[in-house]
C-alpha positions in Angstrom: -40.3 -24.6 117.5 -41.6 -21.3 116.7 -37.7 -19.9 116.0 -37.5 -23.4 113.6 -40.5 -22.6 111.5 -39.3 -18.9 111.1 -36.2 -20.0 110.0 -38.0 -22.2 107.1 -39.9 -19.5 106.0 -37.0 -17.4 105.2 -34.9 -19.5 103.7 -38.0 -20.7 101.4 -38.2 -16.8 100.6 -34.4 -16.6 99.5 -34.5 -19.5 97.4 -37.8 -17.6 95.3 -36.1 -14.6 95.3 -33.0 -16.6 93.9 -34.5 -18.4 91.3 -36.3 -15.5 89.8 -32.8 -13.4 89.3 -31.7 -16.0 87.0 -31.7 -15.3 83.6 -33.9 -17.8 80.9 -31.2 -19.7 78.8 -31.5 -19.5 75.4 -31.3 -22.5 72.7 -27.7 -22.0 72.0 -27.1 -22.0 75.9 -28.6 -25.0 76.1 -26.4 -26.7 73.7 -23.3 -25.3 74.8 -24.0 -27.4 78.5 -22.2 -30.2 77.4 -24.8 -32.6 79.3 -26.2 -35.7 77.6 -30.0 -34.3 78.0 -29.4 -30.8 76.5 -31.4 -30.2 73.4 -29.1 -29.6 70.3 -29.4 -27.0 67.7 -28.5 -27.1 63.9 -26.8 -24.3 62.3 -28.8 -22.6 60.1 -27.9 -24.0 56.0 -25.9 -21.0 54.0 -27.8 -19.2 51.4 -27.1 -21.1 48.2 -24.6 -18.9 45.5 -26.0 -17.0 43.3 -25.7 -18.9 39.5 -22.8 -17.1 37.5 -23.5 -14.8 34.6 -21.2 -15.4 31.5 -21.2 -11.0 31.2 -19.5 -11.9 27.4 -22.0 -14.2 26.5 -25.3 -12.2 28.1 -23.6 -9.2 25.9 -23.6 -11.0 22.5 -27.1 -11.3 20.9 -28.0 -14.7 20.6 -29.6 -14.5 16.8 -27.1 -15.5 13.9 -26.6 -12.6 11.8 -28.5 -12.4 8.2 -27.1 -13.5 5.1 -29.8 -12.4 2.5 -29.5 -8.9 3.2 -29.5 -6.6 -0.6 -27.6 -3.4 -1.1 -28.2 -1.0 -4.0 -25.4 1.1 -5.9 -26.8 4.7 -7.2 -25.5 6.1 -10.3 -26.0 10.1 -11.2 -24.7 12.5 -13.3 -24.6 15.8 -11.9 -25.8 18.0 -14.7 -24.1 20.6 -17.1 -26.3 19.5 -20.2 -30.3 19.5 -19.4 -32.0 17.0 -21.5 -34.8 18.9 -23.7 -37.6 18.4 -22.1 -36.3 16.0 -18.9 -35.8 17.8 -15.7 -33.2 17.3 -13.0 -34.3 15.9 -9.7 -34.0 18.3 -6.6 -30.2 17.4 -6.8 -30.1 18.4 -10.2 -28.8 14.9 -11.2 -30.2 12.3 -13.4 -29.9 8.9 -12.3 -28.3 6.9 -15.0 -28.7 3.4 -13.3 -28.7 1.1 -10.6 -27.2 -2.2 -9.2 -28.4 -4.0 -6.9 -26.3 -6.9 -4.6 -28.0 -9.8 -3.2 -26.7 -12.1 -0.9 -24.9 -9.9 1.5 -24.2 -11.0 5.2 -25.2 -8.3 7.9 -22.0 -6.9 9.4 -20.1 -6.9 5.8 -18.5 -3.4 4.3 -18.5 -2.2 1.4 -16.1 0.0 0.0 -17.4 2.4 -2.8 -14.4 2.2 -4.8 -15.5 -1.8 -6.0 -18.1 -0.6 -7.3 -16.9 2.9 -9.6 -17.4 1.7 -13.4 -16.6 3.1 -16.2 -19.5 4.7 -17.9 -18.9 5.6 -22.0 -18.8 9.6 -21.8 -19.1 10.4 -18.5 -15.9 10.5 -15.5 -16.3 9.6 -12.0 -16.1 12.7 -9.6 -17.5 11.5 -6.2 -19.9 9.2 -3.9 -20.7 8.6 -0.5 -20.6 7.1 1.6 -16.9 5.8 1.3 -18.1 2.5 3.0 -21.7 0.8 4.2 -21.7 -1.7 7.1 -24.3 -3.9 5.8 -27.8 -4.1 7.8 -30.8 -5.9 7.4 -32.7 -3.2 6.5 -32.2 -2.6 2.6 -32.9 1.0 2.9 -29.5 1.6 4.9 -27.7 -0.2 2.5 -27.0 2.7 -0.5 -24.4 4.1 -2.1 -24.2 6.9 -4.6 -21.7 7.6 -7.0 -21.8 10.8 -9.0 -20.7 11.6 -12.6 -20.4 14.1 -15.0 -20.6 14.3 -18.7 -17.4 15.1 -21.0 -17.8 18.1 -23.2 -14.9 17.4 -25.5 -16.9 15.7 -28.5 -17.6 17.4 -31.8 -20.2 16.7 -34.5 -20.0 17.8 -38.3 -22.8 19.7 -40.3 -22.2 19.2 -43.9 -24.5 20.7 -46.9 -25.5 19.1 -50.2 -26.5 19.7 -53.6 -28.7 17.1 -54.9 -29.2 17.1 -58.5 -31.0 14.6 -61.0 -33.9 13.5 -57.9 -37.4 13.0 -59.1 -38.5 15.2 -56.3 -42.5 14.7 -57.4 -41.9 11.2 -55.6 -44.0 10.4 -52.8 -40.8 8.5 -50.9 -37.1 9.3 -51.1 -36.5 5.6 -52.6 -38.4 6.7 -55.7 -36.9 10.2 -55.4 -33.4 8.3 -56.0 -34.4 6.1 -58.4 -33.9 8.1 -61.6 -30.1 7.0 -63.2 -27.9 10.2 -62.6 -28.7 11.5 -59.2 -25.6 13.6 -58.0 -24.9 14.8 -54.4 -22.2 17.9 -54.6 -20.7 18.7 -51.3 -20.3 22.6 -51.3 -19.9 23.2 -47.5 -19.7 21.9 -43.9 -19.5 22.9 -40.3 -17.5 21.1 -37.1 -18.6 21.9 -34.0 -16.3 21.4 -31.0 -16.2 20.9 -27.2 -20.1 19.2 -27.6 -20.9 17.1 -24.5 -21.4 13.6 -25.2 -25.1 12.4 -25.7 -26.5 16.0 -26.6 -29.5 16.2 -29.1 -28.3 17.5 -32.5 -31.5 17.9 -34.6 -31.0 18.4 -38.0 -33.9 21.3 -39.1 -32.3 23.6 -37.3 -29.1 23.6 -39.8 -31.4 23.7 -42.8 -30.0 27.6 -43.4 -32.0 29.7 -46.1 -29.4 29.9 -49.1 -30.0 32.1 -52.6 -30.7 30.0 -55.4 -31.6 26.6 -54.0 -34.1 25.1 -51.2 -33.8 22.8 -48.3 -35.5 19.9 -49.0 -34.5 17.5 -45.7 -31.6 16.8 -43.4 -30.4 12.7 -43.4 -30.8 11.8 -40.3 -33.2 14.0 -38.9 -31.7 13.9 -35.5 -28.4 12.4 -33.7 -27.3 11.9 -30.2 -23.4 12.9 -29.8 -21.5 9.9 -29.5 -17.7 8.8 -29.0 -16.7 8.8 -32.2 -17.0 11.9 -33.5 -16.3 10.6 -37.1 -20.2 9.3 -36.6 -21.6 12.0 -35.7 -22.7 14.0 -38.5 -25.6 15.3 -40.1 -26.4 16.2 -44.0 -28.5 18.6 -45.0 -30.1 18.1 -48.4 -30.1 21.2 -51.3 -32.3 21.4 -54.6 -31.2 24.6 -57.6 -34.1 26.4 -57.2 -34.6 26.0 -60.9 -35.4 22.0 -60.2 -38.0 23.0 -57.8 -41.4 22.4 -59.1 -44.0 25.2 -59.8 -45.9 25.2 -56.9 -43.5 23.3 -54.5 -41.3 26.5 -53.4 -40.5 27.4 -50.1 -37.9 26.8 -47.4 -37.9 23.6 -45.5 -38.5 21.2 -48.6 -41.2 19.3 -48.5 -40.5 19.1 -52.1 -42.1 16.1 -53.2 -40.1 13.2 -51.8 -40.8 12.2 -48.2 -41.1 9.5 -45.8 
């Protein structure tokens, strides 16, 4: 009996030792078992893909481009004749005018060449830039186009005697009036390789001359023009013996005026 109970004991002691050398099953074990009872396991759901980027269309701005966008057109002449009196800018160029062009669409070019004019007595020489990709802001949209003057205009000086004028007259109308009056051509001057739009004024022709006094140039002033066959001044003599006492000196004043 004693030998039985032993026995017992020591069998109870191999099945604890036994049982505690197995290892715990994990969930997936248990699922893998195959029996009826065994709990089941779902795979865990994939990660949903990531949504697709259109690279083209995440590259292209979305805003339409503008279409009232302005450009302006410069135009200078760089300067060989200084206008009495009217100073060059820092480039020394005048600006003779400006265009402006409305209704462009940002992303148009311009070319400088559409827009070169001719300008009476001046040539093109240069402008830049050559072309302008148009942008909304106004202030990048500018070309300049630069010009210079011809110098290959003349103007004429010619020199009267003018006989039979009432010169006690107050205007040159009365002056004329008298029946007679006489206007003798006894000299003139040409003046070559001008540039076109220069100042002429005519006192500074009125020349000191023995025997007779300037009395006034017709006009008193010209601008140099085109057509050189306009541009003349006449300068007005009086004998000095139809010079009233009193009234001598260079210059004429005489006694006609306005």
């Amino acid at each position: 009996m004693k030998r039985l109970n032993k026995l017992i004991a020591v069998l109870t002691s191999v099945v604890v030792v036994v049982s505690l050398s197995i290892p715990a099953l994990s969930f997936a074990d248990i699922g893998n078992t195959g029996g009826s009872d065994s709990a089941t396991v779902q795979p865990a759901p994939e990660p949903a893909p990531e949504p697709s980027v259109d690279e083209d269309a995440a590259a292209t701005p979305s805003e339409e481009p503008a279409t009232n966008c302005t450009a302006t057109i410069k135009y200078y002449e760089n300067v060989t004749y200084e206008e009495p009196g009217v100073q060059p800018d820092e480039g020394n160029r005048y600006l003779l005018g400006t265009r402006t062009l409305a209704g462009l669409t940002e992303g148009e070019v311009l070319n400088a060449w559409d827009y070169v004019i001719d300008i009476p007595g001046f040539f093109f020489f240069d402008g830049w830039p050559a072309k302008v990709t148009v942008s909304a802001n106004p202030e990048d949209n500018v070309i300049e186009l630069f010009y210079f003057r011809f110098w290959n205009q003349s103007y004429t000086v010619n020199y009267y005697v003018m006989e039979g004028a009432d010169l006690s007259a107050d205007t040159w109308g009365e002056a004329l009036a008298p029946e007679g009056v006489e206007f003798v051509k006894f000299g003139s001057e040409v003046f070559d390789n001008q540039p076109y739009g220069e100042l002429v004024e005519g006192d500074a022709y009125e020349y000191k001359i023995d025997g007779a006094y300037a009395v006034d140039t017709y006009p008193a002033e010209i601008r140099v023009g085109t057509d050189d066959g306009n541009n003349a001044i006449n300068v007005l003599y009086v004998p000095e013996s139809a010079v009233l006492p009193g009234d001598g000196g260079n210059g004429g004043n005489g006694g006609a005026g306005g």
